[in-house]
C-alpha positions as CSV (number, residue, x, y, z in Angstrom):
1,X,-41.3,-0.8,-11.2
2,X,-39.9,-4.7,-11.9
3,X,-36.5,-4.7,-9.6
4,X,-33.5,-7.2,-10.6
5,X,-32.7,-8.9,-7.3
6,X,-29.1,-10.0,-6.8
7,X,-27.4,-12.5,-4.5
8,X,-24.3,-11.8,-3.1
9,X,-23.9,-15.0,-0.9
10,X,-23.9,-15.2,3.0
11,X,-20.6,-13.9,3.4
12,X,-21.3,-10.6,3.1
13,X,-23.9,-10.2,4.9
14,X,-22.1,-8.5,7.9
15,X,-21.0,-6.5,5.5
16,X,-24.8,-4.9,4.4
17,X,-25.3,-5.2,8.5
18,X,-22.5,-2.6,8.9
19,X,-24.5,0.4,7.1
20,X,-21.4,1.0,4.6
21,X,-22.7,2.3,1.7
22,X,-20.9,0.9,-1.3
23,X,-20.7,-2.0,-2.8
24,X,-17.6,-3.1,-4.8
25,X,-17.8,-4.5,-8.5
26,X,-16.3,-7.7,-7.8
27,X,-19.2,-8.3,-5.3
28,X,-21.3,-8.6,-7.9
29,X,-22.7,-11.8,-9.9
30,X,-23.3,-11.8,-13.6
31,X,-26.2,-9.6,-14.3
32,X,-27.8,-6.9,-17.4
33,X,-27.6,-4.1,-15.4
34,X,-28.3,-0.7,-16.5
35,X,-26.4,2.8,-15.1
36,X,-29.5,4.0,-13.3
37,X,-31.0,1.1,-12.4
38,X,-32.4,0.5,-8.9
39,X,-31.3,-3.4,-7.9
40,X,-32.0,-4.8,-4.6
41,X,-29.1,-6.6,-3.2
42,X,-29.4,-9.7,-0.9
43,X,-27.0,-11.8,1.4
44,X,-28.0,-14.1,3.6
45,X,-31.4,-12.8,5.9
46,X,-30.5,-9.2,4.6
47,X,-31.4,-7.0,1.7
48,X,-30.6,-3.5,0.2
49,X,-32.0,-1.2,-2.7
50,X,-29.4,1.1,-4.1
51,X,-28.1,2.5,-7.4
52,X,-26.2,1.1,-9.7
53,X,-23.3,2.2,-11.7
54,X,-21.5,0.6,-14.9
55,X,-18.2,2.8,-14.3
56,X,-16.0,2.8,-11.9
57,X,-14.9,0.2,-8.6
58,X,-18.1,1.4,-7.0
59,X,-20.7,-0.9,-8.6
60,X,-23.8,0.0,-6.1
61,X,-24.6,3.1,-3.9
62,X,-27.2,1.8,-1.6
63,X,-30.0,4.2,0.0
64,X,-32.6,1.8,1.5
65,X,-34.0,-1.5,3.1
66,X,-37.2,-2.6,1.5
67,X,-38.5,-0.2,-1.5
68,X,-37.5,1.8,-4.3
69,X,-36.8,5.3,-2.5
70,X,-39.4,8.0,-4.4
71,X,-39.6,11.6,-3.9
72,X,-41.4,11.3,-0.3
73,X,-38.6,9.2,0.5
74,X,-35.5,11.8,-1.2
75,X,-37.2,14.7,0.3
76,X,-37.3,13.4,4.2
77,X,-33.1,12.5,3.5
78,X,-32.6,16.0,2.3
79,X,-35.0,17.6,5.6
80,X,-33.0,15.3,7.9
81,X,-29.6,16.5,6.3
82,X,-31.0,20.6,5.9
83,X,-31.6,19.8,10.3
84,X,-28.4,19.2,10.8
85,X,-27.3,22.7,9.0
86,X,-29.6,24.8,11.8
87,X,-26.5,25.8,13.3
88,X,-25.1,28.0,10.7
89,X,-24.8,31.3,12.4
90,X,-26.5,34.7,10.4
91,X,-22.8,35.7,9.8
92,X,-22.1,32.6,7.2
93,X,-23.7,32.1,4.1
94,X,-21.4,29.5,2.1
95,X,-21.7,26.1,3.3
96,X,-22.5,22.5,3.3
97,X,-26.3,21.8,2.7
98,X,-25.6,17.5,1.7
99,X,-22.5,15.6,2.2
100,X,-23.3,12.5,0.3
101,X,-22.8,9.4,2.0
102,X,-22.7,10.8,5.3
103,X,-26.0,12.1,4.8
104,X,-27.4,9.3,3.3
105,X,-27.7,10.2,-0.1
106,X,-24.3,8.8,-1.1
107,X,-23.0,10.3,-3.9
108,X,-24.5,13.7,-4.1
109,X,-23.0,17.0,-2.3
110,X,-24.9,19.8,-2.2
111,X,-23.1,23.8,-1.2
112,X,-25.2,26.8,-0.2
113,X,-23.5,30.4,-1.7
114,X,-25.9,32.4,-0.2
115,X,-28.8,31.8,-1.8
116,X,-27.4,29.9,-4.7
117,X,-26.9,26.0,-4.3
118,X,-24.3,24.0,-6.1
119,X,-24.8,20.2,-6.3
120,X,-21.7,17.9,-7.7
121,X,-22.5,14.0,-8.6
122,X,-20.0,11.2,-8.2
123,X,-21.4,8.5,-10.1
124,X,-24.0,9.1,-13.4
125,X,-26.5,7.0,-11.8
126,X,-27.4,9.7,-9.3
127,X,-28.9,11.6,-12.3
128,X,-31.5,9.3,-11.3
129,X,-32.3,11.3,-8.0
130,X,-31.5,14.4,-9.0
131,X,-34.9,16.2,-9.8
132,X,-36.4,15.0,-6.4
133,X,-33.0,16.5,-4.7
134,X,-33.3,19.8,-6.2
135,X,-37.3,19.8,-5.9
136,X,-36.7,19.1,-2.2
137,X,-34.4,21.8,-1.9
138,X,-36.2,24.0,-3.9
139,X,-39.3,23.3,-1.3
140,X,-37.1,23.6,2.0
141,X,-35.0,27.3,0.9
142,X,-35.7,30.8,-0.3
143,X,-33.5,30.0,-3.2
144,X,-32.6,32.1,-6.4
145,X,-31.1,29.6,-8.3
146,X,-29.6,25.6,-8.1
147,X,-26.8,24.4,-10.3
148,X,-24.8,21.0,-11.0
149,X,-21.3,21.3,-11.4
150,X,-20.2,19.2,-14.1
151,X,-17.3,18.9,-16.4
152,X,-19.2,21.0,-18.7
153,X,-19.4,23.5,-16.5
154,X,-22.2,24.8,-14.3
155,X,-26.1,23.8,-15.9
156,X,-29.3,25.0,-14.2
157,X,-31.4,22.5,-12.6
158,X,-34.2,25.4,-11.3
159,X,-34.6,29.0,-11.2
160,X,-31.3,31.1,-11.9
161,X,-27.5,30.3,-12.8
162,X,-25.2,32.6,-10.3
163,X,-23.2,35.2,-11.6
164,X,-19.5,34.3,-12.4
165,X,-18.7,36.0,-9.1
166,X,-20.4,36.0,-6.0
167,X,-19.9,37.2,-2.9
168,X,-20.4,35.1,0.3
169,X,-20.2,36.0,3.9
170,X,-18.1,33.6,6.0
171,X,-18.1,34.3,10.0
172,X,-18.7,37.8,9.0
173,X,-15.9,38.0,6.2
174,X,-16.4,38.7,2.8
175,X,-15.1,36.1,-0.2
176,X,-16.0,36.4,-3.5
177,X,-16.3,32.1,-4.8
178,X,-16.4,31.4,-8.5
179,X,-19.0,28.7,-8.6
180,X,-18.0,27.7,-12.2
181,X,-14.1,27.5,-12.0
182,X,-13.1,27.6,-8.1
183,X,-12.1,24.7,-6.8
184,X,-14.8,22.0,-5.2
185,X,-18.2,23.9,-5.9
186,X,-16.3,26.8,-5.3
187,X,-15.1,27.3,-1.9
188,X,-12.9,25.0,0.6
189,X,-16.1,25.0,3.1
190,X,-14.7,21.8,5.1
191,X,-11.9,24.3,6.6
192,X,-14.5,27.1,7.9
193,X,-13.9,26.5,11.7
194,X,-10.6,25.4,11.3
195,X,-9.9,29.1,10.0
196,X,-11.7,30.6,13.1
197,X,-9.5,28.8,14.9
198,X,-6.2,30.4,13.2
199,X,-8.3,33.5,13.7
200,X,-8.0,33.7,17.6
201,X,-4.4,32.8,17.2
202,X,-2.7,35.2,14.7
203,X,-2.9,38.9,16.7
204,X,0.4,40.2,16.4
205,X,1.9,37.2,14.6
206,X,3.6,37.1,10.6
207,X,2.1,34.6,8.8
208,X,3.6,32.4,6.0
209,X,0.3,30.9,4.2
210,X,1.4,28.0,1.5
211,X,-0.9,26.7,-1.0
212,X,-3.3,29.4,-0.4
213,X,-5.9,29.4,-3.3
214,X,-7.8,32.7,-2.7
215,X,-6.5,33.0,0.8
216,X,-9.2,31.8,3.4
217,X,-6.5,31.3,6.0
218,X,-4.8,34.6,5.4
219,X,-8.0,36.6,5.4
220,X,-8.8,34.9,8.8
221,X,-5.3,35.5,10.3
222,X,-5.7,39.2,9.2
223,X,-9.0,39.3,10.9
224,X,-7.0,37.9,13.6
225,X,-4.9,41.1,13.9
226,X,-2.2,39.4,11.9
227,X,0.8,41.9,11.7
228,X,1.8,40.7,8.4
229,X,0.3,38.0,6.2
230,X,2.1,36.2,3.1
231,X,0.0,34.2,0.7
232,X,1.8,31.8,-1.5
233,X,0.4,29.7,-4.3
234,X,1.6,28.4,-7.9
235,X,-1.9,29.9,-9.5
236,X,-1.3,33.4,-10.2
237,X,-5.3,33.6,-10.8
238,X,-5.7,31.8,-7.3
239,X,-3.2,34.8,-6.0
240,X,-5.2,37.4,-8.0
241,X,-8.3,36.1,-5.4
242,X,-6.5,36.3,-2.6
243,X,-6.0,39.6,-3.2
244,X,-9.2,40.7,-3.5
245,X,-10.2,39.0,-0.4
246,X,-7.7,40.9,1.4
247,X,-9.1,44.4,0.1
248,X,-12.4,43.6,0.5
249,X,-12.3,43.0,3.6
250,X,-10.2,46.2,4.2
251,X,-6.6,44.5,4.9
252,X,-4.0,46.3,3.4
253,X,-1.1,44.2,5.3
254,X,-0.8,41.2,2.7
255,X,1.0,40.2,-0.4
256,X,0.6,37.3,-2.6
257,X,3.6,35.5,-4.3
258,X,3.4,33.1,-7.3
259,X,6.0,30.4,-6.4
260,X,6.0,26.6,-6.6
261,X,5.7,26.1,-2.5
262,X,8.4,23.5,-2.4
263,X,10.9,25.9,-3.8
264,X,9.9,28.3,-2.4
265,X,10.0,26.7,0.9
266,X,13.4,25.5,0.8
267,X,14.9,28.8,-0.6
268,X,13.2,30.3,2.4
269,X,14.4,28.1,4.8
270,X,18.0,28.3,3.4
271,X,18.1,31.7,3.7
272,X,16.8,31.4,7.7
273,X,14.1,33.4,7.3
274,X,11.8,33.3,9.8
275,X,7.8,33.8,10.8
276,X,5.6,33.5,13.7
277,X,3.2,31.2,12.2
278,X,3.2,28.9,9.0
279,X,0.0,27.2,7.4
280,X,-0.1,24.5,5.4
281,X,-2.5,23.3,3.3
282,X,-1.9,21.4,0.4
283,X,-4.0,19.8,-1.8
284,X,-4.8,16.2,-2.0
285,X,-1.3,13.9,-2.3
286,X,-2.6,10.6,-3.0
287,X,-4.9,9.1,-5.4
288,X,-5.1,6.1,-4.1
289,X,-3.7,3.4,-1.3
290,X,-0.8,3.1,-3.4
291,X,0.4,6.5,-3.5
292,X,-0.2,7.1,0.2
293,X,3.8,6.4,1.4
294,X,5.2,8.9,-1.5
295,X,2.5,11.5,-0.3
296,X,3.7,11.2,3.6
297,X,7.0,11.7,2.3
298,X,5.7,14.8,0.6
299,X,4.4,15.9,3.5
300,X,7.2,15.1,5.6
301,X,9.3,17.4,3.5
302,X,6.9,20.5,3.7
303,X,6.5,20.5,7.3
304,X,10.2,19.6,8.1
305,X,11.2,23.1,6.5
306,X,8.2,24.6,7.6
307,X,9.3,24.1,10.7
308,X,12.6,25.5,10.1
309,X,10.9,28.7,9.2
310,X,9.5,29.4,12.5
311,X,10.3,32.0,15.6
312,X,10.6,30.5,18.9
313,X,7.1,29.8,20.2
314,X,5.9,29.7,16.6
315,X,3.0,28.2,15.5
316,X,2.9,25.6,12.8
317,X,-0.6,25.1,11.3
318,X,-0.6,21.6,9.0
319,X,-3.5,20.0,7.7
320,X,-4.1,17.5,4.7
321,X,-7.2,16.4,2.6
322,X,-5.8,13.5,1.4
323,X,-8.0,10.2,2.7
324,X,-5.9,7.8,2.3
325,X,-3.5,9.6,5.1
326,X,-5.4,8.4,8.4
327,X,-5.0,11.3,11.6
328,X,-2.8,8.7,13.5
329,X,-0.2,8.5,9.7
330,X,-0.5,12.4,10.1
331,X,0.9,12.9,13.4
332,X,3.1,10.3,13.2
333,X,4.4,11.9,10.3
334,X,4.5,15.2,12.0
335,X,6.3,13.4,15.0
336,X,9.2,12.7,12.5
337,X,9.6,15.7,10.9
338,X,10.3,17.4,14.2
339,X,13.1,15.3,14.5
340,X,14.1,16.5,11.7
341,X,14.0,20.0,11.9
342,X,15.6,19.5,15.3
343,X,12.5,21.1,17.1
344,X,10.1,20.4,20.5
345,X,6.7,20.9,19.8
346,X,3.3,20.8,21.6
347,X,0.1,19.6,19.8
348,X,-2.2,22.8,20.9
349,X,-5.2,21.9,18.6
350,X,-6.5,19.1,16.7
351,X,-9.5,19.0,14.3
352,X,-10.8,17.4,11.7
353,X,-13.6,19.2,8.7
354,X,-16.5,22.1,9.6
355,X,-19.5,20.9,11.1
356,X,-21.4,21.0,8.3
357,X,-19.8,17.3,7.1
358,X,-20.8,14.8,9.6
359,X,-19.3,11.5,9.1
360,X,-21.6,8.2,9.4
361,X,-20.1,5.8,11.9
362,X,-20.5,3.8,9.3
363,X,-18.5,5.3,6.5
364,X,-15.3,6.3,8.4
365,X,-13.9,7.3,4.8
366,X,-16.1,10.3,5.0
367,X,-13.1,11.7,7.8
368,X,-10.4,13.0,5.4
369,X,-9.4,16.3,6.8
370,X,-6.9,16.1,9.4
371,X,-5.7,20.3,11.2
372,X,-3.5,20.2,13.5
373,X,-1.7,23.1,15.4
374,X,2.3,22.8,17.0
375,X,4.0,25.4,19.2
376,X,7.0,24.8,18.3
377,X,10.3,25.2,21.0
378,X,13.5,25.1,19.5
């Protein structure tokens, strides 16, 4: 295979050194590159092979030091990253088999539904990769079936497509995951341990669970021994799940409420209602650097009348996906909208995504979920 070389100049050599994964278009010379195309990249003493991409800032994913990776080479990066997943207890079945960069295949994630796996692409290039992926998964698992979620939908890459619903066991609780519509591949897997956590702190409580998709958190806090669990979401199909979870798991103590959260919230807060615990989990605020201020004040706003909402002693459960939003920005934030509400609180837990999605030193970016849990004194 004849490999275009390209010279990015000394002064970026530290930056190669560092591990980090991507390289930026504007780091790039002139060149006839192809999407697809393997292109070794040098500055200074250093070199890098990786993949490059016509679209997008990203110009090059890069995945090794001195050749062309090849099947051998794919199928020892997807062993490594199957190691890691050992730990997965018999009572979960839904979970993170690749988490791109931070597994060294940048670009590429890769979610077990039991014995169904879901693979989503970042960049067209990876398409270069992809039949050594699934062949090496296909070689490590006692699969049925491996899929790529596209914006086509769901295609099979080997054996069978799942069925539109399946069901999945998660520490020992039933959820059925739509692996062509539900969000992500499906499932919000990065939160698993996080809702363990609520778990061993609901018994007794009322819960109040904003932007609940199909209700992970509430079917925890039931399992919990939640005295009453509210699930509110905009999506009355999202509702519709949450439901389902609920009774299939043999909770009868839960509703579901189509609202927009932010009204909702306010109305509720007006009123003085009141709960033992409120979760928040929102989706992503920010798109980019740009739009990281309006989405603290965003969250600001929730958790200030969330807050309000809450019994003395209550527990306030706030997380955020959004990566531009660093953990330090997030409980800052938080900080302030105590002050607002007029509350004392006490940081009782602080976490970050399941174990399942390591983080390379070298690709801090890979850390976007921040959880954290306040007691909150009046």
């Amino acid at each position: 295979m004849s490999l275009i070389t390209l010279n990015l100049g000394k002064k970026l050599e530290s930056a190669l050194a560092s591990g980090h994964p991507w390289v930026y278009r504007n780091h790039l010379p002139e060149h006839r590159l192809k999407t697809g195309d393997w292109v070794r990249l040098e500055a200074g003493k250093l070199s890098r092979i990786g993949l490059f991409d016509k679209e997008g800032a990203i110009a090059v994913r890069l995945f090794a030091e001195t050749s062309v990776p090849d099947q051998t080479f794919i199928h020892e990066r997807v062993k490594d990253a199957l190691s890691l997943r050992t730990f997965v207890s018999n009572d979960t079945n839904a979970y993170r088999l690749i988490y791109g960069e931070s597994d060294f295949l940048p670009g590429l994630v890769a979610d077990r539904y039991n014995r169904f796996v879901v693979i989503r692409t970042y960049s067209k290039s990876l398409e270069s990769i992809l039949d050594d992926v699934v062949w090496s998964l296909s070689k490590e698992l006692n699969l049925k079936g491996i899929a790529w979620r596209t914006e086509r939908g769901l295609e099979a890459l080997w054996g069978e497509l799942p069925p539109p619903e399946l069901t999945v066991m998660e520490k020992g609780l039933k959820f059925i995951a739509n692996l062509y519509e539900g969000q992500k591949t499906g499932l919000f897997l990065d939160q698993r341990e996080n809702r363990q956590t609520l778990r061993g702190l609901a018994k007794d409580k009322t819960v109040l669970n904003l932007f609940s998709y199909n209700g992970g958190f509430s079917v925890y806090a039931l399992a919990g021994g939640a005295k009453e669990v509210t699930s509110v979401d905009i999506a009355p199909a999202a509702n519709a799940d949450a439901e389902r979870n609920a009774e299939i798991n043999g909770f009868i103590n839960h509703k579901a409420l189509t609202a927009d959260v932010f009204s909702f919230l306010q109305d509720y807060a007006r009123d003085a209602n009141k709960v033992d615990m409120v979760v928040l989990d929102p989706p992503s605020m920010a798109k980019d650097k740009q739009s990281k201020f309006a989405a603290l004040r965003a969250y600001k706003k929730l958790n200030t009348l969330a807050l309000k909402c809450l019994n003395q002693g209550g527990l306030l459960v706030s997380s955020s996906c959004t990566s531009q939003v660093f953990p330090e920005d997030f409980k800052t934030m938080l900080a302030e909208a105590c002050q607002d509400a007029k509350v004392q609180a006490q940081v009782i837990h602080e976490a970050g995504h399941a174990l399942d999605h390591p983080v390379s030193i070298a690709f801090p970016e890979g850390r976007y979920l921040k959880f954290v849990v306040l007691r909150v004194l009046k």
